[in-house]
N, C-alpha and C positions, 0 to 999 in steps of 0.2 A: 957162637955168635960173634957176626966181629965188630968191632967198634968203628964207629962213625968218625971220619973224617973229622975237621978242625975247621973247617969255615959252610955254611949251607947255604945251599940259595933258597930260596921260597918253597919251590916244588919240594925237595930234600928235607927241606922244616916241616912241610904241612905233613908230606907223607911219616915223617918220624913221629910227630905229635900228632895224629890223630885229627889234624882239623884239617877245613878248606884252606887255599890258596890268600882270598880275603883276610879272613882271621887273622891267619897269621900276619902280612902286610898289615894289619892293623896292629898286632900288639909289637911289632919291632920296627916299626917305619920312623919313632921317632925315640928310638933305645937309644941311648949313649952307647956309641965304640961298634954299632953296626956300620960297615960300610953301605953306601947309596951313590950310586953314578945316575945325574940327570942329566937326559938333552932335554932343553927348556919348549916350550909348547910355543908354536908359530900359529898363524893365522890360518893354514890349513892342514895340519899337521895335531896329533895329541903330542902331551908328553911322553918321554919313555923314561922307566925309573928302575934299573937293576939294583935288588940288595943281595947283599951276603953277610951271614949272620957266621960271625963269628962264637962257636964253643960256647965258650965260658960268659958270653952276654945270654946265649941263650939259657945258659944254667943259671945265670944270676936272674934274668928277667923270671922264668919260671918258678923261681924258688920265692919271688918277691910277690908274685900272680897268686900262687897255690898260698900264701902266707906259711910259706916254711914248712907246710905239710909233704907228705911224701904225694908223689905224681908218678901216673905211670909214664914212660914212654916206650915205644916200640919201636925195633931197630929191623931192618930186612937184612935176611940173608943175602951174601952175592955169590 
C-alpha cells in the first residue's frame, strides 16, 4: 500500500475518508493551518474557494472528530 501524499485537496480527502466532497468542505473549511485561496464573488459571478489540506491538520482534525478513537481510513492503490 502506499502512503498518501503530504497535502490533499478535497476530492483526495473525501475519497481517502470515505465521505462526500460537502462533508468534507465542511469539517476543514475553517481548520487552522488548512490552506484556502479565494477569488471573492462579483455580482455576476460565484465565488471560487480552493483548499488543500495539509497531513497532519487532517490527523489532528480527525483524531479531535473521532475523540481520540481509532478511525478507519482507506488509502487507494496507484
Amino acid at each position: 500500500m502506499t502512503e498518501p501524499k503530504g497535502i490533499f485537496s478535497v476530492d483526495e480527502a473525501a475519497a481517502i475518508l470515505g465521505r462526500s466532497r460537502r462533508t468534507v468542505i465542511r469539517m476543514f473549511e475553517r481548520e487552522p493551518g488548512v490552506l484556502v485561496w479565494n477569488e471573492p464573488e462579483t455580482m455576476h459571478e460565484r465565488r471560487h474557494r480552493v483548499l488543500r489540506i495539509p497531513r497532519a491538520v487532517a490527523e489532528r482534525a480527525l483524531m479531535r472528530l473521532s475523540r481520540g478513537g481509532a478511525i478507519a481510513v482507506k488509502y487507494k492503490r496507484r
